[in-house]
C-alpha positions in Angstrom: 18.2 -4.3 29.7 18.6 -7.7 28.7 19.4 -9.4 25.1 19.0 -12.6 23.3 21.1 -13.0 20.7 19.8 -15.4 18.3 21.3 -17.1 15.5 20.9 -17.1 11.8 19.8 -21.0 12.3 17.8 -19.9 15.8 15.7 -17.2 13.2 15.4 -20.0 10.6 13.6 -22.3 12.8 11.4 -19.5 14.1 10.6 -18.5 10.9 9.5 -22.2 10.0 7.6 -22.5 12.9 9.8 -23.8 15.2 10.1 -22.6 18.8 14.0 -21.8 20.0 14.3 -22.4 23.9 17.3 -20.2 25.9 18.1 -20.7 29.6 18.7 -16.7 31.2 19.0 -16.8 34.8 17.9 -20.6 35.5 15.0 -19.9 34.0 13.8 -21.2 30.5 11.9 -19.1 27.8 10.3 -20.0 25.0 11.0 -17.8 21.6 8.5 -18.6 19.1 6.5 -16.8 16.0 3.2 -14.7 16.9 -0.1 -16.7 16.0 -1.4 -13.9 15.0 -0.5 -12.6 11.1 0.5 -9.0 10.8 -2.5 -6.5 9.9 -0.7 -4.6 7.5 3.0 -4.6 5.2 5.9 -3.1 7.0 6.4 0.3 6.3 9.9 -0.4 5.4 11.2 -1.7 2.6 13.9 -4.0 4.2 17.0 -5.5 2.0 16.3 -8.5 3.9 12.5 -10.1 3.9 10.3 -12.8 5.0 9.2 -14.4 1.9 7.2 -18.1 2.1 8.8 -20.1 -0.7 6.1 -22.4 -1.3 3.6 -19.8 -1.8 5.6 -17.9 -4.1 6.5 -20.6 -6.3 2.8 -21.0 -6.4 2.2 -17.9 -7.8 5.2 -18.1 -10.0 3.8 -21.3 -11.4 0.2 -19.9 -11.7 1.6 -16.8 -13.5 3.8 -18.7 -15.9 0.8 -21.1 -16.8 -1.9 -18.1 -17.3 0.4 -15.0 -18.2 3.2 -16.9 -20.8 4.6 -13.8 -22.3 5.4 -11.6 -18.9 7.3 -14.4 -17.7 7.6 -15.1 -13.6 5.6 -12.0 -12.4 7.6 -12.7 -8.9 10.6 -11.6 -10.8 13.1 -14.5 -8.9 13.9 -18.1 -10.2 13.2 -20.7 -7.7 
């Protein structure tokens, strides 16, 4: 079986939309993010997650503007 071994920099830029190019065997391939957007949550509850900063800061801004008194409903400080 083979493996590419990606970096945490090489996942950053994948995760951003980015695509990561490697050379195996002469040849070059293309890593890159699904177009498609999952159907459904994981069914684990990872320590580590995917989490679109933008859009949470949205909703941290929209919660703290609407809901004053139960503070950022995300529950992290950006």
């Amino acid at each position: 079986m083979k493996e590419i071994v990606l970096s945490e920099a090489d996942i950053q830029s994948i995760l951003n939309g980015r695509k990561v190019i490697r050379e195996i065997n002469g040849e070059k391939v293309n890593i890159r993010s699904s177009y498609l957007k999952d159907l459904a949550e994981p069914l684990i509850n990872d320590r580590i997650q995917v989490i679109d900063t933008k859009v949470d800061r949205a909703v941290s801004v929209y919660a703290d503007v609407f809901y004053p008194s139960a503070g950022s409903l995300s529950g992290r400080k950006l």
